[in-house]
C-alpha positions in Angstrom: -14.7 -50.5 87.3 -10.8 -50.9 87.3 -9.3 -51.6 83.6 -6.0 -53.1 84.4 -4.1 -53.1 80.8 -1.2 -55.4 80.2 1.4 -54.0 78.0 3.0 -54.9 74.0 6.2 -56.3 73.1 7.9 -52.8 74.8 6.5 -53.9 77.9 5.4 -50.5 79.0 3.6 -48.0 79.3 4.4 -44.6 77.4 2.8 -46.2 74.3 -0.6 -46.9 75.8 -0.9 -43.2 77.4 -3.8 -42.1 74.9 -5.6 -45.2 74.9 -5.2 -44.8 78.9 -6.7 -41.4 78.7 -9.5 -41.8 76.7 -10.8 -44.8 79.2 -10.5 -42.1 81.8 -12.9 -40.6 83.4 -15.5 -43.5 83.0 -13.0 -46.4 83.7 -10.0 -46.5 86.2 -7.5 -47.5 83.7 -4.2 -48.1 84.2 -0.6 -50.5 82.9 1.7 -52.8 84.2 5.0 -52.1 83.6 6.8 -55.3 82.8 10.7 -55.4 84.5 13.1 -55.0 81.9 14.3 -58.2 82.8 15.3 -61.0 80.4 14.3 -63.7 82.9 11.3 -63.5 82.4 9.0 -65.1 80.0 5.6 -66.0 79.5 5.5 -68.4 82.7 7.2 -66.1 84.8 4.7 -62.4 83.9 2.0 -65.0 84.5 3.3 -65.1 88.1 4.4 -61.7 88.7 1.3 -59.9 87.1 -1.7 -62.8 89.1 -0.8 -61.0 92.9 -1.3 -57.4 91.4 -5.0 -58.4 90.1 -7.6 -56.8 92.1 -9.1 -58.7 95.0 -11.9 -56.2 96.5 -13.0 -54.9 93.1 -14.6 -55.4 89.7 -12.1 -55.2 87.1 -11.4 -56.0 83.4 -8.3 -57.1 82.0 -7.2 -55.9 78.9 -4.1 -58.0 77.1 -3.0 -55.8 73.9 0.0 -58.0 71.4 2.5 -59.7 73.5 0.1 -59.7 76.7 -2.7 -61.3 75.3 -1.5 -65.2 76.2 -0.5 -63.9 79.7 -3.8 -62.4 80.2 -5.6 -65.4 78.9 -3.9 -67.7 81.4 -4.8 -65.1 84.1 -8.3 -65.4 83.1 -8.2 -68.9 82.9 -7.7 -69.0 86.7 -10.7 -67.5 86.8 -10.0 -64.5 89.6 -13.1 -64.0 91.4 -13.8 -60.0 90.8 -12.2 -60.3 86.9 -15.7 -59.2 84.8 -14.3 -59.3 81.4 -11.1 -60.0 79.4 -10.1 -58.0 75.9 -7.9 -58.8 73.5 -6.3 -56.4 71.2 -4.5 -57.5 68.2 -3.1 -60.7 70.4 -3.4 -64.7 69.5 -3.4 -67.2 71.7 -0.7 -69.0 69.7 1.9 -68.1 67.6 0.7 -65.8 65.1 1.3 -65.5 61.4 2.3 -62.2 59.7 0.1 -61.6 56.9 3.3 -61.7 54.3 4.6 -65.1 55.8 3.3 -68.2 55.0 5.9 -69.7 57.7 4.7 -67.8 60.8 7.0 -67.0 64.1 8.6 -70.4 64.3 11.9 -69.5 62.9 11.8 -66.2 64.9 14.4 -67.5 67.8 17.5 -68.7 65.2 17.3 -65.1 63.3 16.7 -63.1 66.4 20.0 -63.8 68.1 21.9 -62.7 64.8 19.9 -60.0 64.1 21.2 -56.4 65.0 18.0 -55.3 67.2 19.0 -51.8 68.1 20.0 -51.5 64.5 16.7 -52.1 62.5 15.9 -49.3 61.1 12.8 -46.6 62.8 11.1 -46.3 59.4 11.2 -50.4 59.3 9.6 -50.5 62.4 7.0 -47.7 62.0 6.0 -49.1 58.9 5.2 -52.6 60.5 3.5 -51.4 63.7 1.4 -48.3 62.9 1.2 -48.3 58.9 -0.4 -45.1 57.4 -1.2 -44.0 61.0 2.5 -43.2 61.4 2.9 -39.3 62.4 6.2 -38.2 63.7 4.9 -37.8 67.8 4.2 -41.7 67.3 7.3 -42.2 66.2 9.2 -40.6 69.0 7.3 -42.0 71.6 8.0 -45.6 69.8 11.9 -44.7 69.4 11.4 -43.7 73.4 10.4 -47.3 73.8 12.6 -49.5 72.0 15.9 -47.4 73.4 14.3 -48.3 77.1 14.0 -51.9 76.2 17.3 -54.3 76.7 17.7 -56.5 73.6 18.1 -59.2 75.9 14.8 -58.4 76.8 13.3 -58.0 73.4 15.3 -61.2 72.2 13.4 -63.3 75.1 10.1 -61.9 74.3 10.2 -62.6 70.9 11.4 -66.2 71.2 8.3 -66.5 73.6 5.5 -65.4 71.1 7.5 -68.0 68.6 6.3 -70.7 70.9 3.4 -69.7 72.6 -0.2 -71.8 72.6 -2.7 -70.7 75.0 -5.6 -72.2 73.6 -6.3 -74.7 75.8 -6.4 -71.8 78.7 -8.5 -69.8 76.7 -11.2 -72.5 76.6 -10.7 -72.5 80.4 -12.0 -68.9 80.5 -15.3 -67.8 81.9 -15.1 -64.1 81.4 -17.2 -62.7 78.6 -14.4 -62.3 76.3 -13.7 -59.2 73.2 -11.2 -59.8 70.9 -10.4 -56.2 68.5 -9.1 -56.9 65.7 -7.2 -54.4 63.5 -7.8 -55.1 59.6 -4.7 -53.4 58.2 -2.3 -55.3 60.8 0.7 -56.5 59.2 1.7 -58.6 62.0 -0.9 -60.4 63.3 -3.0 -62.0 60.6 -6.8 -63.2 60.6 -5.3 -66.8 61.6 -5.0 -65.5 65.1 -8.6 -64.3 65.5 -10.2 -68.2 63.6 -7.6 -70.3 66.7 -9.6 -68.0 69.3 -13.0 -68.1 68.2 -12.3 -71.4 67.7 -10.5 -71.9 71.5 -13.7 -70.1 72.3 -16.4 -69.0 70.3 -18.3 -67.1 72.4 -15.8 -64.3 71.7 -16.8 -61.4 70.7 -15.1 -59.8 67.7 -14.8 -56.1 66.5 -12.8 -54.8 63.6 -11.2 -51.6 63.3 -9.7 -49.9 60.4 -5.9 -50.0 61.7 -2.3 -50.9 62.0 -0.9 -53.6 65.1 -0.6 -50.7 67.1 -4.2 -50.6 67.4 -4.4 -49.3 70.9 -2.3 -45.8 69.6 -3.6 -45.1 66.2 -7.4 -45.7 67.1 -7.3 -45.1 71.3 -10.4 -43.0 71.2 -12.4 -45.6 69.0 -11.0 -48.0 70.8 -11.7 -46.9 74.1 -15.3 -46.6 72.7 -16.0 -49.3 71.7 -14.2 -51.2 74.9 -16.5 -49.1 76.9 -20.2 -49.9 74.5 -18.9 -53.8 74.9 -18.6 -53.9 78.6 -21.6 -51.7 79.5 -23.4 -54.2 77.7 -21.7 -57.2 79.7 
């Protein structure tokens, strides 16, 4: 079965390569790569990811962060050969750091003033992968914030601010997986309560990690992605 994987904030797919390999050989797994464009937001990857489903085979569809409300609202249209949907440290609405008792909603007024290419690596390592930080990890996340146009970044940020994919979720028939990372510092339990209460046959497994679940834990991961669907 096909495991089409839609990307994080960075839109790509250099971060994802482990997780990508350790699906492989069992699964066909492979990214999108988003266009680096700032055009295009929630409404619009909706559109430009739905033609590139498959139409002849089984497949899953795995939204990790950023790409989880695009990959509910693909679900949601229920494509005829789509067998399961994942979620991997994602919401369906705007989520809530841990350390903020406001959430994402003042995330588009800062954003524009804010420096992006300026904020420190450390800063950013520190939020995303946690203890799991090792210097490879870091490159490779350097690699993908240089690749990505602030314009870009600034967009997709002022998109999760006001995202609410709930009412798709509900529409989804898919058996669904939601893995959650207990040591995120970016997504906080809120997010997994509004989708088990959007939908509550979801499925929910925890793993000891950072937001960049997917790249600290890919082999786990991968495992237990693979246990979940060979028993759906």
């Amino acid at each position: 079965m096909r495991c089409l994987v839609l990307p994080g904030l960075d839109g790509g797919g250099a971060l994802l390569a482990d997780f990508l390999d350790a699906m492989r050989p069992r699964f066909d797994a492979r990214t999108l790569v988003y266009p680096n464009d700032p055009a295009l937001g929630y409404d619009e990857l909706v559109e430009w990811v739905w033609p590139q489903l498959p139409a002849h085979e089984p497949f899953a569809l795995i939204g990790e962060s950023f790409s989880g409300p695009v990959a509910i609202r693909l679900a949601a249209r229920r494509p005829r050969q789509l067998q399961a949907l994942v979620l991997c440290a994602s919401f369906a609405r705007a989520p809530r750091p841990p350390w903020s008792p406001l959430g994402m909603a003042a995330l588009p007024a800062w954003t524009h003033a804010l420096p992006l290419r300026q904020v420190p690596l450390a800063a950013v390592a520190r939020a995303t992968l946690g203890r799991w930080s090792t210097p490879q990890r870091r490159q490779r996340l350097r690699a993908a914030l240089d690749a990505l146009h602030p314009a870009v970044l600034r967009k997709r940020l002022g998109e999760i601010a006001r995202v609410d994919a709930r009412a798709a979720l509900a529409e989804v028939a898919a058996p669904t997986l939601y893995l959650r990372a207990t040591a995120d510092r970016l997504v906080s339990h809120d997010s997994w309560d509004e989708i088990r209460r959007a939908r509550p046959h979801t499925e929910c497994i925890a793993l000891d990690a950072p937001h960049f679940l997917l790249q600290a834990r890919a082999g786990e991961a991968a495992a237990q992605i693979a246990r979940w669907l060979d028993r759906c």
